[in-house]
N, C-alpha and C positions, 0 to 999 in steps of 0.2 A: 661577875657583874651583878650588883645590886637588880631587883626586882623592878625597883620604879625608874632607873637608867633603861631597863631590858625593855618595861612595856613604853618607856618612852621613844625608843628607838624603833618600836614596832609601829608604833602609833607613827613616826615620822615619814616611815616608808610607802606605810598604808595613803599615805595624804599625798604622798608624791607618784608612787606608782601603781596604786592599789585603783581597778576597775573589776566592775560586776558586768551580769547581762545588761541589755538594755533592756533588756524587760524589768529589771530590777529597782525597787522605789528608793528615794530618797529624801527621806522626808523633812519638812522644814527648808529645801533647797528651791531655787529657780533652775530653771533647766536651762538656761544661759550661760549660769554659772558653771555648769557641767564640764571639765573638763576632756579634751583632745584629744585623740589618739591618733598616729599618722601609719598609716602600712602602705607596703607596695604588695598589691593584688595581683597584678598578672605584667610577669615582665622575664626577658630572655637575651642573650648577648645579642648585641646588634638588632633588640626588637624595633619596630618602629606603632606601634599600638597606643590604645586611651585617645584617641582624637574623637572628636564628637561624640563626646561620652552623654548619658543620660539618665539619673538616678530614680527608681521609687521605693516606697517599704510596701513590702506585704502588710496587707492591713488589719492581718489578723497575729500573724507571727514574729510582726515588726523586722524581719529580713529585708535586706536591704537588694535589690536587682540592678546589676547596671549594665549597659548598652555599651558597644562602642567599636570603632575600628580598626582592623590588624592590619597594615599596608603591604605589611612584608606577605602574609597569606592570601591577600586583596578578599578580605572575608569581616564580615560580618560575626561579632561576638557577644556572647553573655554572659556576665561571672553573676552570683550569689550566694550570697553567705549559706552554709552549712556550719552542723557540729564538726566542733576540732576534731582534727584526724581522717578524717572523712573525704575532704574534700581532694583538687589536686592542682592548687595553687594559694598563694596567700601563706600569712604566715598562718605556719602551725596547721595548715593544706586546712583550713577555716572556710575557703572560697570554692566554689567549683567554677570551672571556666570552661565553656566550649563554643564549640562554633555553631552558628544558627545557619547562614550559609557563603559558603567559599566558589567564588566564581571570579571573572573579571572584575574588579575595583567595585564590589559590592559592602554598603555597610555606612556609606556617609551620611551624615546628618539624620542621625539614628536619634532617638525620640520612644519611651518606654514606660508602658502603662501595666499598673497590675490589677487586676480585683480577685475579689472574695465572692462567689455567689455564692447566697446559703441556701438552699433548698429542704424545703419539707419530705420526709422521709416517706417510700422508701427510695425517693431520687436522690441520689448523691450529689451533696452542695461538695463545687469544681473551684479552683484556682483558674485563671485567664493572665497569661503574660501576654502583652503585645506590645510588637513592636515597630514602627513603621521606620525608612531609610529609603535613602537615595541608591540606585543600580546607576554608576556615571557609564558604564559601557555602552547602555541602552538609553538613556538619560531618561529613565521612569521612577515613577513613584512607585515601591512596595509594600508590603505589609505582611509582618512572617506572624504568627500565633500558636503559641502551644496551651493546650488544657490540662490540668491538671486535678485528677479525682484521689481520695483519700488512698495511699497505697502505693502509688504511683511515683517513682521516685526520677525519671527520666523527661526529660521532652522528647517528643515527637513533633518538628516543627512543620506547621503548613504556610506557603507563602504563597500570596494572592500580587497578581499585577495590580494595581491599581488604577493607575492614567498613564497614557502611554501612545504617541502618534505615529510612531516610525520612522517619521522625518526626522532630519540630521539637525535641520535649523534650532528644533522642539526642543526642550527640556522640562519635565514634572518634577517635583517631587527636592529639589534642592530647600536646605531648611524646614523641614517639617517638621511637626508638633503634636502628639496625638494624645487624644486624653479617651475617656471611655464614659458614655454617661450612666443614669443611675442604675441605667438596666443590662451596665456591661457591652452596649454594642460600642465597636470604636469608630470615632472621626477622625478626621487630618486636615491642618491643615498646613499649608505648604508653599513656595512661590512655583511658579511657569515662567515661562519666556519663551521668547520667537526672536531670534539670531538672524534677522535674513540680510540682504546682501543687500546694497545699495542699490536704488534711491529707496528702499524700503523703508520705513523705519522699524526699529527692536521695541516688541512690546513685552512688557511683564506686569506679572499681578500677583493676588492671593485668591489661592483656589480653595474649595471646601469640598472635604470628600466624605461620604456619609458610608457607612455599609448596611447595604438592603436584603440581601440574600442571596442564595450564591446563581449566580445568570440571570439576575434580574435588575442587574444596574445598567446607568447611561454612560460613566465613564470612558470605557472602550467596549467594543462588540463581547457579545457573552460575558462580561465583567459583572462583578457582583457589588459594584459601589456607582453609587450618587455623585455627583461632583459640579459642583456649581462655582462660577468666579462671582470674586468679594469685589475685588476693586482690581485694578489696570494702569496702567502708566505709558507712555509712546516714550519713546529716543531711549530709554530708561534698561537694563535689563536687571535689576535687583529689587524692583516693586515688592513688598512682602516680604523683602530680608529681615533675619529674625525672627518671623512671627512666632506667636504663644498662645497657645489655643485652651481655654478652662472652659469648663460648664455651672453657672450659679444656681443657686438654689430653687429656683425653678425649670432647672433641667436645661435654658436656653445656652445655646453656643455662645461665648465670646472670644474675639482674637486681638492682639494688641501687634501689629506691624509698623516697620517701616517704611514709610511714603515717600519712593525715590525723585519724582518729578516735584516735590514741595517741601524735600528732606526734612520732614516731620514725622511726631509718633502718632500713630491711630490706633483707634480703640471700635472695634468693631462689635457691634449686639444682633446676634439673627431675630431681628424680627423689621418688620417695617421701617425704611428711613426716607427720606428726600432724595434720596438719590444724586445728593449733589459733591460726595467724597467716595461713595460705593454703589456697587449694584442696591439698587432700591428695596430690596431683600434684607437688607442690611443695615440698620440706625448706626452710623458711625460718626464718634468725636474725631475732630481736630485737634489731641489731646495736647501737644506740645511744638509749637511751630516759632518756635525764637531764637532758634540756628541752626547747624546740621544734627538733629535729633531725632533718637528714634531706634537706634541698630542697638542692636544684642539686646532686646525689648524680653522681658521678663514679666507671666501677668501669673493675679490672682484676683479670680471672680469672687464676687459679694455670694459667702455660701450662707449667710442666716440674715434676720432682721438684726441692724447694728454693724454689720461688718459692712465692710467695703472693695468696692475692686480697685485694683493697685496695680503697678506696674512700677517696675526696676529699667531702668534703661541711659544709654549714653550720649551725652556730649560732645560731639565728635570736635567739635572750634574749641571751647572750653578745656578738653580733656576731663569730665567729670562722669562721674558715675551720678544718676539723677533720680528723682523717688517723685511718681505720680499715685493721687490719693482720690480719687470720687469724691465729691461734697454736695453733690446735685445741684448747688447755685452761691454765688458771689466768692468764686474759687480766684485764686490768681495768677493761672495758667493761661494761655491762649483759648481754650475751652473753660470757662470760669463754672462749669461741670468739675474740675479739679483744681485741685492744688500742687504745686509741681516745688521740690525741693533739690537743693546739691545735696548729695550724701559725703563723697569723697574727691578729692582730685586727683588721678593718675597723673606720672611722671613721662608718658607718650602718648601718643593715637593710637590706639590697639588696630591693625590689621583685618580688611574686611573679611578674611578667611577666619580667624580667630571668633570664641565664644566664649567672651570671657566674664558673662556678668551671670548672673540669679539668682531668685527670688525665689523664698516660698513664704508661709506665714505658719507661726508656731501652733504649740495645743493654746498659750493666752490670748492669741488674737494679735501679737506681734511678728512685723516681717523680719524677717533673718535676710541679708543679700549678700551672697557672696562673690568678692570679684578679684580680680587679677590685680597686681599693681606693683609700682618699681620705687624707688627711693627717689634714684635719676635715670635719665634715659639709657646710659650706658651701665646702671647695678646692675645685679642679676634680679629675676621677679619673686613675688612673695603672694601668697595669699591673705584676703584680709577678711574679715565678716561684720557687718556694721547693723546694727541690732539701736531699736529704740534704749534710751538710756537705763529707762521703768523696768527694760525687760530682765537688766541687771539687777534695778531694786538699787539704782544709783538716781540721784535728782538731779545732774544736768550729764552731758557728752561731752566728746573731745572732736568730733569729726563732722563738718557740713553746717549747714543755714542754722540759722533761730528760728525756727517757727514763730508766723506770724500770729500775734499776741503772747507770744512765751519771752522771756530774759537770758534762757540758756539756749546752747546746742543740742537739739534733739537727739541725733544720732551718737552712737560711743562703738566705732572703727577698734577693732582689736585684729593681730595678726593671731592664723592660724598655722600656716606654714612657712615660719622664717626662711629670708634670703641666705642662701647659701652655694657653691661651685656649677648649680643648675642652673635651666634656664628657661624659658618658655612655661614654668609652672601655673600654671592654671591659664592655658591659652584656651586648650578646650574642660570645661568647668559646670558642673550641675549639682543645687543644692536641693535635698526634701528632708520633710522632715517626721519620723519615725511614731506611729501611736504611742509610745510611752514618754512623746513629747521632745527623743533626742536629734539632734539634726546628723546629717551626712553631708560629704561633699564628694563626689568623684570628679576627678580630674586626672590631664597630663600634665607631663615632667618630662621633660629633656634632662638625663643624663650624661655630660660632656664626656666623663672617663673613660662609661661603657658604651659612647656614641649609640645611644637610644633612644629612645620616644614611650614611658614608662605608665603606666595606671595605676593611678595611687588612690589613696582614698582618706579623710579625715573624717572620723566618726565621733561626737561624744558619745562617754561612756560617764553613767555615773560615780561617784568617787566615792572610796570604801571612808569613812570615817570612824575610828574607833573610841570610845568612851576612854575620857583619860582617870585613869585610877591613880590615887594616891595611898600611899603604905606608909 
């Protein structure tokens, strides 16, 4: 073989299957443009696992952590990327996976925050995974946390009750959301209800749980967390489905929920409101109220001067996937505080038990939202990612509204994981996105074959490009 057939042939491979770290640059590229990578992480004959998955990166190592639950174990789990070889799942055992805790149907609507503390020496700056999930035996809200100091290659998990009343009727902690603010302490936020029997009526809301130190909180007796309600709903039991709890750049709390008694999305701000959508504790928009809107709510708080807070969420009349934008005034949403756009139309009504939409925002200040979707009601599902068109370094889209005063389609919908023999693939679905700018997706997968319920994962990776030589 000729020399410049041989390097062209190298070169071809490299462009097709060639991937670096993600730590690794690539210069001259958009990270949009970054090619996919699909694995299955954690998966077993007849598993049933990956359901309320929840992704973040280490922020210093760009590793990727993801939450999620094993039905078949009724346990609570966490995989993370490691060096190849090492690990004991994934390919090329890249993953490590174990169990954080295995009890009665422990582990749903799992919700996972990491940080970096750096500390001045000779205190050792610690790693902080947490994670907060629903116990449905007990119907409370948890919260497990492992530390991790230079050396230390194990968790040792501790897990705190959070809110918890004993009664049958009670539920805490369904849909929760927990994020960590800047000083590392973690919040929750999460829906309650009250089940009672008639002529009662069923109330639910959004609760907010704060951690104060350990037996010094109000949640339950000797509890170590704060917990205050946002808002409330009568006849209702899914007030707060969904919610998405971030912290903006001045450290304040924000939550974006579902408002079941006025099937609308809300945008909640801890500090001072009217009191006339939430506890008066609370400034809450009326962010989107022009049909049943609001579920699988997805937010991002304004973290600098310029940015803005955003929220991903659904359509439930329509069947659309929808994009709410902050503008402070003359927005054209029901809160004219925003602007509210269609991204996509799914081909069904996604399932209130399903999670199938999110949102993060990139290193350029573009949101990434990934969501579920089908061709027709009866295909099989696919994943899709629908990114501003800029963020490709293309000038118009293929997918969703024209921004008002624009000519084109803002949005450009690409598929991540094509339709194929599966099913339910990305019912339960979380996107973040990696300091070196690349995104992640963990999700599940129904496997028909090997009758399972799978965790998979779509990561860019940057793409090896090699210099073409001529001889």
């Amino acid at each position: 073989m000729k020399i410049k057939r041989f390097l062209g042939v190298i070169a071809a491979f490299a462009l097709i299957l060639g991937t670096v770290s993600v730590n690794a640059a690539a210069p001259n590229a958009l990270p949009a443009n970054e090619p996919w990578v699909l694995s299955h992480v954690d998966w077993y004959q007849d598993a049933h696992l990956g359901a309320y998955t929840s992704i973040a990166h280490h922020p210093r190592s760009g590793r990727a952590y993801i939450s999620y639950y094993d039905d078949v174990n009724t346990a609570l789990k966490m995989a993370h990327e490691v060096a190849a070889g090492t690990g004991n799942c994934g390919p090329g055992n890249s993953w490590w996976c174990e169990i954080v805790q295995s009890s009665t149907s422990v582990g749903r609507y799992s919700s996972i925050a990491v940080a970096y503390v750096a500390l001045d020496p000779p205190i050792l700056s610690y790693t902080k995974i947490g994670i907060s999930y629903y116990d449905a035996s007990k119907q409370r809200l948890r919260y497990a946390q492992c530390v991790l100091h230079i050396g230390d290659s194990a968790c040792e998990w501790i897990a705190y009750n959070v809110d918890d009343s004993g009664e049958a009727e009670e539920s805490y902690g369904r849909f929760s959301s927990l994020a960590f603010d800047s000083n590392a302490v973690p919040h929750i936020a999460y829906n309650w209800a009250w089940d009672f029997d008639l002529p009662n009526p069923d109330i639910s809301g959004v609760k907010y749980a704060s951690y104060v130190g350990e037996g010094t909180g109000n949640c339950i007796p000797d509890g170590s967390w704060d917990c205050t309600a946002v808002s409330l709903s009568m006849n209702y039991m899914d007030d707060g489905a969904n919610c998405s709890l971030d912290f903006n750049f001045n450290d304040v709390a924000v939550i974006s929920f579902y408002k079941a008694d006025i099937s609308a999305l809300v945008m909640a701000v801890h500090q001072p409101g009217d009191g006339s959508i939430c506890n008066n504790n609370w400034n809450c928009y009326l962010v989107d109220n022009s049909s049943d809107v609001g579920r699988f709510s997805s937010l991002h708080a304004q973290k600098y001067i310029g940015d803005a807070s955003r929220i991903a969420y659904y359509d439930s009349v329509h069947k659309q996937v929808k994009f709410a934008e902050f503008v402070g005034t003359g927005g054209n949403c029901t809160s004219n505080a925003f602007d509210c756009y269609t991204v996509d139309t799914t081909a069904e009504v996604y399932p209130t038990n399903f999670d199938p939409i999110s949102m993060d925002v990139d290193a350029q200040g573009y949101p990434i939202i990934a969501f579920m979707n089908s061709s027709t009601e009866s295909s099989p599902d696919y994943i899709e990612v629908a990114r501003p068109a800029i963020a490709y370094g293309l000038p118009w889209g293929n997918c969703g509204d024209v921004r008002d005063g624009e000519m084109f389609q803002y949005w450009t919908c690409r598929t991540v994981d094509p339709p194929d023999s599966n099913i339910n693939k990305g019912s339960f679905l979380s996107v973040d996105v990696a300091p070196s700018g690349l995104a992640a997706i963990a999700y599940a997968e129904q496997d028909l074959q090997r009758d399972g319920l799978y965790l998979k994962v779509a990561q860019q990776r940057f793409g090896v490009y090699l210099p073409m030589i001529k001889r």
